[in-house]
LUMLUMKE-618177 format. One record per residue (C-alpha): residue number from 1; residue in one letter; x, y, z. Coordinates in steps of 0.5 Angstrom, whole numbers, plus 500, padded with zeros to 3 digits. Layout:
residues N
     n   res    px    py    pz
   NUM     A     X     Y     Z
...
***
This chain:
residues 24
     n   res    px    py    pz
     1     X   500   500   500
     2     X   502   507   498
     3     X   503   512   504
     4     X   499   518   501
     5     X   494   513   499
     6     X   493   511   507
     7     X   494   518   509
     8     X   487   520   505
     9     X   484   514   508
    10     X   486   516   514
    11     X   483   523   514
    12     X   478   522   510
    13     X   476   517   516
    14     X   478   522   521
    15     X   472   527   518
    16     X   467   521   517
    17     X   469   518   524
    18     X   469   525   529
    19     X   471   521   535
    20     X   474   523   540
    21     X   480   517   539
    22     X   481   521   532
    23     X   482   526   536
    24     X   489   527   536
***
């Protein structure tokens, strides 16, 4: 897996999922 491809997982996942564990 490329690392930008999990970067946008992530954030996307970030804004989808507003919980406070995400909150970093």
């Amino acid at each position: 897996m490329a690392p930008f491809v999990v970067t946008k997982k992530v954030r996307t996942s970030h804004k989808m999922n507003t919980s406070p564990q995400w909150s970093h």
